[in-house]
mmCIF file as Biopython writes it, N, C-alpha, C and O atoms, coordinates in Angstrom:
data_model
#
loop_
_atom_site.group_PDB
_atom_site.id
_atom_site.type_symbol
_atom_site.label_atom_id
_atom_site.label_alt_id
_atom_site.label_comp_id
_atom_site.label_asym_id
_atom_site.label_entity_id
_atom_site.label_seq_id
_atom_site.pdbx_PDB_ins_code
_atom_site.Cartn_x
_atom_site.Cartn_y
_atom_site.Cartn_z
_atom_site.occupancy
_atom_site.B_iso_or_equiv
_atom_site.auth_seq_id
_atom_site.auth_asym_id
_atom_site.pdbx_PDB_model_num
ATOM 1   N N  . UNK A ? 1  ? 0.850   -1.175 0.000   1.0 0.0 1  A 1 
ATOM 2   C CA . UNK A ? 1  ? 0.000   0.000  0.000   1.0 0.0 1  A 1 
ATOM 3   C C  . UNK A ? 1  ? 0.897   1.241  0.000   1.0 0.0 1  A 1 
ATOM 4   O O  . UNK A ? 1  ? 1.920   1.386  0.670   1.0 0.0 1  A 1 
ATOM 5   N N  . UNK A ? 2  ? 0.388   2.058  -0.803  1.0 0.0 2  A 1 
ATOM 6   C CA . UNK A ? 2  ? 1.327   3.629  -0.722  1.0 0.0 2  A 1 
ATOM 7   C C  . UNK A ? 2  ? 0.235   4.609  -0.633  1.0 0.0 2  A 1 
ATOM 8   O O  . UNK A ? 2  ? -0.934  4.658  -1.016  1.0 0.0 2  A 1 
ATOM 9   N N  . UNK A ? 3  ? 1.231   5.551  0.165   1.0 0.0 3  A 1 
ATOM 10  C CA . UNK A ? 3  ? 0.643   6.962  0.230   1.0 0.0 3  A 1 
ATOM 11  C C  . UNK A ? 3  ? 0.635   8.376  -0.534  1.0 0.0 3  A 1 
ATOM 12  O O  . UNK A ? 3  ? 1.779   8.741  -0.806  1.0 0.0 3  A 1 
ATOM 13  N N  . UNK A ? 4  ? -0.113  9.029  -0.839  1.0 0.0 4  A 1 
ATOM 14  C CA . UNK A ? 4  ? 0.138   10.025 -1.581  1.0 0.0 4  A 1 
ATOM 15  C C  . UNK A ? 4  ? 0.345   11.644 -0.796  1.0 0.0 4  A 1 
ATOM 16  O O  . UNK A ? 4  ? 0.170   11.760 0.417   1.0 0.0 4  A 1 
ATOM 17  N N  . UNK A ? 5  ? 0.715   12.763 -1.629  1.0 0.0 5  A 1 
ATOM 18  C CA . UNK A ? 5  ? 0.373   13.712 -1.237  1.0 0.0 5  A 1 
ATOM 19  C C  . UNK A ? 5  ? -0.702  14.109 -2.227  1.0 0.0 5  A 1 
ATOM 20  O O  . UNK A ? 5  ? -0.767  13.583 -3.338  1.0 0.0 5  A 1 
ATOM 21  N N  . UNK A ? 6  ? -1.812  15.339 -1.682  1.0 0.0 6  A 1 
ATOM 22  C CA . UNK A ? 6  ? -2.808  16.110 -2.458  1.0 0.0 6  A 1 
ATOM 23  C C  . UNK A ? 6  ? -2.736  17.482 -2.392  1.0 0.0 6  A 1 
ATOM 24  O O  . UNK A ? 6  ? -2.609  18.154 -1.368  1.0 0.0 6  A 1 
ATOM 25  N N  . UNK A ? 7  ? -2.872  18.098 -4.188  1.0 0.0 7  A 1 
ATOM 26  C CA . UNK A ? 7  ? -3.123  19.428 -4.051  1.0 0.0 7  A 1 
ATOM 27  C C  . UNK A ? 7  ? -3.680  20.274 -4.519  1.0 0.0 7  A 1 
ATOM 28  O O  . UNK A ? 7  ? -4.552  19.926 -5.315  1.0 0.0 7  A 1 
ATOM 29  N N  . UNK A ? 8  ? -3.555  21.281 -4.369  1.0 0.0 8  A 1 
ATOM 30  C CA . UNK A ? 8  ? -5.027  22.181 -5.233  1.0 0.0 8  A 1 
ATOM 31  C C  . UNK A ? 8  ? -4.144  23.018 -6.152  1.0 0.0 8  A 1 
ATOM 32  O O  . UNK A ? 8  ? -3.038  23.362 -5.733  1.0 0.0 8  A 1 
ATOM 33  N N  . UNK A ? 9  ? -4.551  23.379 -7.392  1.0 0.0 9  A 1 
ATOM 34  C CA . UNK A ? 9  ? -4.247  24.010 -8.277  1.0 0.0 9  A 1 
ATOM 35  C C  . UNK A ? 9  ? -4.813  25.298 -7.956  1.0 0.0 9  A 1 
ATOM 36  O O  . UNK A ? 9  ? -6.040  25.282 -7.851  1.0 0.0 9  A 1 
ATOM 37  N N  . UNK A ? 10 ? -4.243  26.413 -7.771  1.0 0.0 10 A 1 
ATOM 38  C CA . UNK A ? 10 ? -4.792  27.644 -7.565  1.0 0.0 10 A 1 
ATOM 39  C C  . UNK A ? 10 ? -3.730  29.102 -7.963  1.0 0.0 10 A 1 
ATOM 40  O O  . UNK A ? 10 ? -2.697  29.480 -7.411  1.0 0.0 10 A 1 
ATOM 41  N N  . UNK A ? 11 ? -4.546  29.723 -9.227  1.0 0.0 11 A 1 
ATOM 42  C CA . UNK A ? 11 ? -4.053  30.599 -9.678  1.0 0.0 11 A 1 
ATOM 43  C C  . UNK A ? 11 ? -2.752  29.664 -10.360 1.0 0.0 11 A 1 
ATOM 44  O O  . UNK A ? 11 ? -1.712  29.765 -9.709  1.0 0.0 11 A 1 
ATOM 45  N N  . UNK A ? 12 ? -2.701  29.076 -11.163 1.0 0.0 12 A 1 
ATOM 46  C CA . UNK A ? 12 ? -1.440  28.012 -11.844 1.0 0.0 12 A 1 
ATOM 47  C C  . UNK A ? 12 ? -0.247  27.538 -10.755 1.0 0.0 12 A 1 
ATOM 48  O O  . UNK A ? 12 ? 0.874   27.156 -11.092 1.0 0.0 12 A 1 
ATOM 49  N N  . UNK A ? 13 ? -0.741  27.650 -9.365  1.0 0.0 13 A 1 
ATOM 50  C CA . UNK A ? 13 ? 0.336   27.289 -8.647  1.0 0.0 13 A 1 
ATOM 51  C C  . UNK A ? 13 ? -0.214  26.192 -7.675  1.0 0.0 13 A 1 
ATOM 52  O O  . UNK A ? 13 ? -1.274  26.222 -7.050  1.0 0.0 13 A 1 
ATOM 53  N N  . UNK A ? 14 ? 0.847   25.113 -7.691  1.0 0.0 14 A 1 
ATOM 54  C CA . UNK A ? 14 ? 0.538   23.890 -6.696  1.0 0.0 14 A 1 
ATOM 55  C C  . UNK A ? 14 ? 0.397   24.126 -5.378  1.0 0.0 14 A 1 
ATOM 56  O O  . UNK A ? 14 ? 1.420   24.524 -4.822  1.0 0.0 14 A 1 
ATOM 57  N N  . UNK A ? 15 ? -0.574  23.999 -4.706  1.0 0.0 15 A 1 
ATOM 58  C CA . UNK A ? 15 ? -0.482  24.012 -2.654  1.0 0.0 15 A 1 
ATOM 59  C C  . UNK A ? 15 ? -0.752  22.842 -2.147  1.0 0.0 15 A 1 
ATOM 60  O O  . UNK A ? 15 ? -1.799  22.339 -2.554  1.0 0.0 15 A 1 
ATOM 61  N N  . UNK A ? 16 ? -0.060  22.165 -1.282  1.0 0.0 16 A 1 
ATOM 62  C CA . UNK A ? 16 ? -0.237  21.207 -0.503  1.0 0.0 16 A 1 
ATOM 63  C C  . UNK A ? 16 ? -1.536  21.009 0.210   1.0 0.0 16 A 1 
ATOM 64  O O  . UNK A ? 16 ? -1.941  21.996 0.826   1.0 0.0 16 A 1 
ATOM 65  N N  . UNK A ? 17 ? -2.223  19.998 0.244   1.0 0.0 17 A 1 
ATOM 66  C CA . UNK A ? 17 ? -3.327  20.318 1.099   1.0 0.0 17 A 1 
ATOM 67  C C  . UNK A ? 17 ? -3.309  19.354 2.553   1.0 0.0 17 A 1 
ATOM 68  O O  . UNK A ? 17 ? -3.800  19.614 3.652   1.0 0.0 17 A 1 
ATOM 69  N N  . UNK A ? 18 ? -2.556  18.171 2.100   1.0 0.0 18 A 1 
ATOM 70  C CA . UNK A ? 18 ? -2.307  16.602 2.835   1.0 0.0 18 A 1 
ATOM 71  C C  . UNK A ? 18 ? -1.537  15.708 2.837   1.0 0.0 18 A 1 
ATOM 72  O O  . UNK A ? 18 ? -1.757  14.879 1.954   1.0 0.0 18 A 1 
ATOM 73  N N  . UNK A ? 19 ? -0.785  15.531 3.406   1.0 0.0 19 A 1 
ATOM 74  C CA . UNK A ? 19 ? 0.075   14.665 3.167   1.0 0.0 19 A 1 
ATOM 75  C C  . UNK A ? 19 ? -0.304  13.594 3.579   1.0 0.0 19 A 1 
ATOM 76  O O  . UNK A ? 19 ? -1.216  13.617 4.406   1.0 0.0 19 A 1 
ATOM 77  N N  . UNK A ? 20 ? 0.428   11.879 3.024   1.0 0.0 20 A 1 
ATOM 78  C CA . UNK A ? 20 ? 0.147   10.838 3.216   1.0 0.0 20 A 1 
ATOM 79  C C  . UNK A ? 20 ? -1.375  10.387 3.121   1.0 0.0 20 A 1 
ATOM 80  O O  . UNK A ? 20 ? -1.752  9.696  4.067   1.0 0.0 20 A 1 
ATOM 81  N N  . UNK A ? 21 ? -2.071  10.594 2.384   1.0 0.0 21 A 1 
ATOM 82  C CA . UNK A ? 21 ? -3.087  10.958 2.200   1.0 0.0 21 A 1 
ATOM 83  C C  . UNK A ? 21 ? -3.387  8.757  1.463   1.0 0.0 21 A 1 
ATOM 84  O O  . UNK A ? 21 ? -2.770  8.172  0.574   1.0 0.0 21 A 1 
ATOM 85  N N  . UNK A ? 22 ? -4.348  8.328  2.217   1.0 0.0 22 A 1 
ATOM 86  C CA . UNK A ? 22 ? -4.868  6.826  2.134   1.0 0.0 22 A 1 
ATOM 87  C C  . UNK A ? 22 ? -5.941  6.414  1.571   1.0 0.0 22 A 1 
ATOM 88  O O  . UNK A ? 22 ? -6.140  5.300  1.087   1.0 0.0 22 A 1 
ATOM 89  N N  . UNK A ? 23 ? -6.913  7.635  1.644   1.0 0.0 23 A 1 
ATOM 90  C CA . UNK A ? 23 ? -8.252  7.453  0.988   1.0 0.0 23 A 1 
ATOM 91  C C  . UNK A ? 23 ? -8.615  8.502  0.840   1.0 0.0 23 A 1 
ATOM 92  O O  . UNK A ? 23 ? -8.574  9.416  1.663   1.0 0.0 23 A 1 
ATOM 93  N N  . UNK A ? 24 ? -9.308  8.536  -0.973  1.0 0.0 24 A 1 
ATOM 94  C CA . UNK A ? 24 ? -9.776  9.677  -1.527  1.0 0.0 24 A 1 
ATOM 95  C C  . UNK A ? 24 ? -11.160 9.413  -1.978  1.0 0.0 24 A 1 
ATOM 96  O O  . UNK A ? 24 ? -11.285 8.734  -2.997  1.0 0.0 24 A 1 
ATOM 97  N N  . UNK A ? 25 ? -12.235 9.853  -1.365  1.0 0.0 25 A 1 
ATOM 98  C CA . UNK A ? 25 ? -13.892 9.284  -1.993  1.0 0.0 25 A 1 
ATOM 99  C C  . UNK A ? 25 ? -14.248 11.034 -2.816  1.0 0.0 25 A 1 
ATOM 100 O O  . UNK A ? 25 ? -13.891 12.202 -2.665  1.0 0.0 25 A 1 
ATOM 101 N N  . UNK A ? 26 ? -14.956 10.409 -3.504  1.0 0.0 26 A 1 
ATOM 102 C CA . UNK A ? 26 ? -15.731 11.381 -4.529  1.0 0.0 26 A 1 
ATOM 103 C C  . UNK A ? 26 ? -17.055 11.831 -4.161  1.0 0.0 26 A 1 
ATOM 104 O O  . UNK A ? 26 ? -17.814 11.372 -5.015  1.0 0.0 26 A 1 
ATOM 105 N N  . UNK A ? 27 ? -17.790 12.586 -3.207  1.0 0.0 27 A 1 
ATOM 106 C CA . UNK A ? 27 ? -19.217 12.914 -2.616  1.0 0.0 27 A 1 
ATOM 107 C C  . UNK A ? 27 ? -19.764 13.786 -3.177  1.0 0.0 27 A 1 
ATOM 108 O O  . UNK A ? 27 ? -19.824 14.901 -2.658  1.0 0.0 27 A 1 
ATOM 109 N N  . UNK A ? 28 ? -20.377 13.494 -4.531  1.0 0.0 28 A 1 
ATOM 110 C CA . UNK A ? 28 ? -20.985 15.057 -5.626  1.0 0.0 28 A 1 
ATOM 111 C C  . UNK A ? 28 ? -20.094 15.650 -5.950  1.0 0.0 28 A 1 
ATOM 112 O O  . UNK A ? 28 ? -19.218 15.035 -6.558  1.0 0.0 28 A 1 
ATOM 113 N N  . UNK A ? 29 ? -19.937 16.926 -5.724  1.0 0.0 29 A 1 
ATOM 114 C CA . UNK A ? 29 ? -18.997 18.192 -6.261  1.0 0.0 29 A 1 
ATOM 115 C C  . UNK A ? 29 ? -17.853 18.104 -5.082  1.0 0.0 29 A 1 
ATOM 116 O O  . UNK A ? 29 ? -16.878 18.719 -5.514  1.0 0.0 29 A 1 
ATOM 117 N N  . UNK A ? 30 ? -17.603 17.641 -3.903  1.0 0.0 30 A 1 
ATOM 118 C CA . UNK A ? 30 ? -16.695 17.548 -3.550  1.0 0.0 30 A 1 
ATOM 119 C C  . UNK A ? 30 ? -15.708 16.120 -3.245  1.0 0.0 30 A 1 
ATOM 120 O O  . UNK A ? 30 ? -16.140 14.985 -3.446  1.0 0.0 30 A 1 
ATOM 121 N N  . UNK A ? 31 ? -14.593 16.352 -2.831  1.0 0.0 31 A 1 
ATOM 122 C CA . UNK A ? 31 ? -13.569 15.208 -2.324  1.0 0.0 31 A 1 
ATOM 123 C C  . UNK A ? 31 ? -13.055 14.945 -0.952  1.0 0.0 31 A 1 
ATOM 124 O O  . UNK A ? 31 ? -12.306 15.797 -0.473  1.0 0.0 31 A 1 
ATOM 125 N N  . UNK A ? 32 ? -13.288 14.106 -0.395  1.0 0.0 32 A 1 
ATOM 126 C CA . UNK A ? 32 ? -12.860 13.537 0.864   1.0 0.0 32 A 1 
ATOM 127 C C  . UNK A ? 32 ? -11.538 13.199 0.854   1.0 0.0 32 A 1 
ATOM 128 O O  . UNK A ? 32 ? -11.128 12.425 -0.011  1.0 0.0 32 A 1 
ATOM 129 N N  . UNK A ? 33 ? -10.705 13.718 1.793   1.0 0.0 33 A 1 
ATOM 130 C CA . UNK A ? 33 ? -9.303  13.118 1.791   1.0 0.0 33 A 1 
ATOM 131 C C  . UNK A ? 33 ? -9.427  12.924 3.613   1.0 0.0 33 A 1 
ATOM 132 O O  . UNK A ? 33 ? -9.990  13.467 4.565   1.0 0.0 33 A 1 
ATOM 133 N N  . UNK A ? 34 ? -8.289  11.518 3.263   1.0 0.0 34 A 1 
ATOM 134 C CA . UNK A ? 34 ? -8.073  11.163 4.610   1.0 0.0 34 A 1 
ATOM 135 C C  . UNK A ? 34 ? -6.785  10.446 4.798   1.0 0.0 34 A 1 
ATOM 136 O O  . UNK A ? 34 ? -6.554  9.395  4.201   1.0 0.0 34 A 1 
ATOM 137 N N  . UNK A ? 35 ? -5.743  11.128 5.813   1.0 0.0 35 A 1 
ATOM 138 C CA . UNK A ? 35 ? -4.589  10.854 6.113   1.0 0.0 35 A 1 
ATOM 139 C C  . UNK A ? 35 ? -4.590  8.999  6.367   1.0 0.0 35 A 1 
ATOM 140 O O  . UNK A ? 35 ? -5.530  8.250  6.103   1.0 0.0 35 A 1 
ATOM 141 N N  . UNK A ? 36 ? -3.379  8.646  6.888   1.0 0.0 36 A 1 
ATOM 142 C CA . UNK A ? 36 ? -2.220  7.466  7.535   1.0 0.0 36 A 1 
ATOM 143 C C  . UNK A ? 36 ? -2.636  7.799  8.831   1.0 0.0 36 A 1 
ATOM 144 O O  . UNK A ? 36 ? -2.427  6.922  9.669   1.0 0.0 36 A 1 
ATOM 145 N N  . UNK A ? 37 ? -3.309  9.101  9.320   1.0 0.0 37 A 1 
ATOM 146 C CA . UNK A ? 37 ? -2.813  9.770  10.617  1.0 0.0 37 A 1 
ATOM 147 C C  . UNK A ? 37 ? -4.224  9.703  11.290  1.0 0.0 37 A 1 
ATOM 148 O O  . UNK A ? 37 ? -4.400  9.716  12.508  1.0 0.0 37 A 1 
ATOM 149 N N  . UNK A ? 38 ? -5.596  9.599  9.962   1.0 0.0 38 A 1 
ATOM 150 C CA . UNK A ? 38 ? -7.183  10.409 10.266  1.0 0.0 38 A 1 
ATOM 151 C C  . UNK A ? 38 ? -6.829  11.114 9.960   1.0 0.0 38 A 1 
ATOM 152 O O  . UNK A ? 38 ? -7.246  10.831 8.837   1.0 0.0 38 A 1 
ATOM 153 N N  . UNK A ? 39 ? -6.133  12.358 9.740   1.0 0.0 39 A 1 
ATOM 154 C CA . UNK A ? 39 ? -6.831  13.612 9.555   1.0 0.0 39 A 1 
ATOM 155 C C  . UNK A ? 39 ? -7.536  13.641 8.075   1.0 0.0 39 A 1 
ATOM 156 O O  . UNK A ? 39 ? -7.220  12.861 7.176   1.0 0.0 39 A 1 
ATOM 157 N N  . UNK A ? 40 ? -8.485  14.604 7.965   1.0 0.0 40 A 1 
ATOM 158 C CA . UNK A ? 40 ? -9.629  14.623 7.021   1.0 0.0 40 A 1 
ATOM 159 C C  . UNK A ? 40 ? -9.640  15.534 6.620   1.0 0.0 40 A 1 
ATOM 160 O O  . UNK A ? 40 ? -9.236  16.388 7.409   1.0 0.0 40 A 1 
ATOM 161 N N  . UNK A ? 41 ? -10.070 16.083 5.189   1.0 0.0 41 A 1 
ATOM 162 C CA . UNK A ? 41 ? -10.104 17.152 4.951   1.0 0.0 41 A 1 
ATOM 163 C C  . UNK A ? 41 ? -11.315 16.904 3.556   1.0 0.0 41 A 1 
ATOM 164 O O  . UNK A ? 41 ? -11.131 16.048 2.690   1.0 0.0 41 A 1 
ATOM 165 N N  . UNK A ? 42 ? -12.645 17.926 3.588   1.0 0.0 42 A 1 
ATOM 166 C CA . UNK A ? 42 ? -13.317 17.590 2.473   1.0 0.0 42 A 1 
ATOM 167 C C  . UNK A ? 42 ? -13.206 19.269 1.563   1.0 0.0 42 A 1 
ATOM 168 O O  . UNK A ? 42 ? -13.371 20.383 2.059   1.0 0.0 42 A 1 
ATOM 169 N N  . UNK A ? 43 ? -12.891 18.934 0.192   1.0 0.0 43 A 1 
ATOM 170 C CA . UNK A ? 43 ? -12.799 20.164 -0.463  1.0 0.0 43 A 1 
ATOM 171 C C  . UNK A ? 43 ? -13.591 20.351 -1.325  1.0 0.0 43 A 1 
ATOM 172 O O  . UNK A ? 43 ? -13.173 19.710 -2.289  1.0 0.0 43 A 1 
ATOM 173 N N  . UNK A ? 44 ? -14.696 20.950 -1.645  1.0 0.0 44 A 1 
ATOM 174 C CA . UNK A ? 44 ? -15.046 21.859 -3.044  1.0 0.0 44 A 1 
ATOM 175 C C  . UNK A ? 44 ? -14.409 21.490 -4.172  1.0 0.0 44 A 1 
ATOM 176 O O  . UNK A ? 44 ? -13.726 22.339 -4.746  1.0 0.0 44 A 1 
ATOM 177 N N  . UNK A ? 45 ? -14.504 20.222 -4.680  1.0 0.0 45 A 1 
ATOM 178 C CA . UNK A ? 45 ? -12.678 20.162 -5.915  1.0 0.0 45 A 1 
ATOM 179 C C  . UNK A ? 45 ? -13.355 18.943 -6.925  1.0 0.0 45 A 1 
ATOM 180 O O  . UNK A ? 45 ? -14.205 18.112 -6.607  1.0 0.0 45 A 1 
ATOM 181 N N  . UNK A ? 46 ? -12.789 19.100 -8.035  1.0 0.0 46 A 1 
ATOM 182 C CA . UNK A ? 46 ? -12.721 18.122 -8.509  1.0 0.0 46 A 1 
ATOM 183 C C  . UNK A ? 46 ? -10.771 17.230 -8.864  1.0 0.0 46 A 1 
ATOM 184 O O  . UNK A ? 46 ? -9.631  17.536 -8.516  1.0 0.0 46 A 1 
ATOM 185 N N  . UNK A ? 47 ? -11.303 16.223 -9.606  1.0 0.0 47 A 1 
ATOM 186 C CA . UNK A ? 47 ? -9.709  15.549 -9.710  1.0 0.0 47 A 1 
ATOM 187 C C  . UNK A ? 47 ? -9.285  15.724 -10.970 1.0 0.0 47 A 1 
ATOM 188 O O  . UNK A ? 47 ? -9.966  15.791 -11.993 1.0 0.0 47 A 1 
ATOM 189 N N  . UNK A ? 48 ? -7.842  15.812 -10.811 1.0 0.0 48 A 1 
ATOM 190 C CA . UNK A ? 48 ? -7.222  16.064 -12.505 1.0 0.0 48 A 1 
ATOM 191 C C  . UNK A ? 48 ? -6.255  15.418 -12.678 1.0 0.0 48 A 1 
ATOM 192 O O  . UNK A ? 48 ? -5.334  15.520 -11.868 1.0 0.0 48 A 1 
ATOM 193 N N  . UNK A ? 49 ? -6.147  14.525 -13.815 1.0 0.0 49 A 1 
ATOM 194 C CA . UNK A ? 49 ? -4.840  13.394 -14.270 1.0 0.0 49 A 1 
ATOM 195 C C  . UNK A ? 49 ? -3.969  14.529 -14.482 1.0 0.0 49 A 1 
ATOM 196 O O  . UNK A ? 49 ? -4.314  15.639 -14.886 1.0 0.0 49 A 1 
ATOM 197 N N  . UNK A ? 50 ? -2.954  14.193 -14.211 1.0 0.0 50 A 1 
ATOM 198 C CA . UNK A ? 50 ? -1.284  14.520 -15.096 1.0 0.0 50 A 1 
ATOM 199 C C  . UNK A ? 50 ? -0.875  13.836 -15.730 1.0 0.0 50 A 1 
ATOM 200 O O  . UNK A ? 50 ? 0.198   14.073 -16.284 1.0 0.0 50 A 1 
#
C-alpha cells in the first residue's frame, strides 16, 4: 500500500493540502481526503490526471 500527497491548483500554482493521504472518496462536487494519521479534509474540488 502507498501513500500520496494532495493538491489544489490555484491561480497556476501547486499548494499542498495533505500529506500521506490513504483514501480519496468522490461525494458530488466535492472530495474527501483522509490521512495514515485520520486527519480529514473535504474540499469543493474536482480531480485532474497529469
Amino acid at each position: 500500500m502507498c501513500e500520496a500527497h494532495a493538491f489544489i491548483l490555484k491561480n497556476g500554482e501547486e499548494e499542498k493540502v495533505l500529506e500521506s493521504v490513504d483514501v480519496v472518496e468522490l461525494e458530488g462536487d466535492e472530495v474527501k481526503l483522509v490521512s495514515i494519521f485520520g486527519e480529514q479534509k473535504t474540499l469543493k474540488a474536482r480531480l485532474k490526471l497529469y
